[in-house]
Structure formats: C-alpha cells, structure tokens
N, C-alpha and C positions, 0 to 999 in steps of 0.2 A: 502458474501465477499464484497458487495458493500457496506454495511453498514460501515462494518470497514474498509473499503478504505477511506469513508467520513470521519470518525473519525479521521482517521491519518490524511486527509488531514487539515481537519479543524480545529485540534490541532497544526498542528507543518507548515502548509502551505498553509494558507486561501488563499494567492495568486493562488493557484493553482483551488480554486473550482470550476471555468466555465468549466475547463477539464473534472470535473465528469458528467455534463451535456450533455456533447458530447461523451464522451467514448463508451457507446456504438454504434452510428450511425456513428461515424468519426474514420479515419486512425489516430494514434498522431506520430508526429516524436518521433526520438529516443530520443530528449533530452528531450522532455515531459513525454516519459516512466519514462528515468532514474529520473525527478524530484518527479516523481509521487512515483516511489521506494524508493527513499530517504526516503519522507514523511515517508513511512510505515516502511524502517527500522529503523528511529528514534524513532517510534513506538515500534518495537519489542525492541528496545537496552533499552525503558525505562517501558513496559509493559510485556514483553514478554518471560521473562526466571524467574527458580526459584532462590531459596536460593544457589544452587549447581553448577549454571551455565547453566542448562539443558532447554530445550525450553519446557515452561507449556504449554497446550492446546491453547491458545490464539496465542504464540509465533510459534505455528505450523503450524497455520491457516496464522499468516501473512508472515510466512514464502513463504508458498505455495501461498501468495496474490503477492509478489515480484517477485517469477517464472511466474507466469500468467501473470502480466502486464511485461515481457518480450517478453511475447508470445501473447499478448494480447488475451487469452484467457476467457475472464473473466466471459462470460455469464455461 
C-alpha cells in the first residue's frame, strides 16, 4: 500500500511527498490525512474502476488505502 500511496501522491500531489517520509514515525493532522486521501481518491476516480462502474482490483486496494489513512493504520 505504500507504494501506491507514493503513486497517487506523486501523480496528482507532489506537494504533498515530504508527508510520505514521515508517515510512518509522525502523528499527521487531520487536514494532511484528508490531503493525502484526496490524492488517492483522485487516484481511484481516474485508475480505479471498471467499464461497469465497479471497483477493479486496484480500485479496492485504494479503496482500503483511504480507510487506512483515516485510521492511520498503514503499516
């Protein structure tokens, strides 16, 4: 999941990549969660579903990357 966390971040919010360096050893506040979520569900809205609207394998994963960095659960 880190990996595609970098991904989103680094596609759609390079501002944000000193974040992922810190993520795991630092607290982020909420508004750096929610930045961080954005990234990723600009991510799913442009990666992440199929032909039908349905969430492809990728789409599930950053699904579940978006609840994590709520939770900051991410290890």
């Amino acid at each position: 999941m880190a990996v595609l966390l970098s991904e989103a971040v680094t596609k759609h919010r390079p501002d944000l990549t000193d974040l992922l360096s810190v993520l795991p050893n630092e607290e982020l506040s909420e508004d750096q969660r929610e930045e961080l979520r954005q990234a990723v569900a600009d991510e799913l809205c442009e990666t992440g579903f199929r032909e039908d609207d349905e969430p492809n394998r990728r789409g599930l994963i950053l699904e579940e990357l978006i609840d994590r960095l709520g939770h900051l659960h991410l290890r």
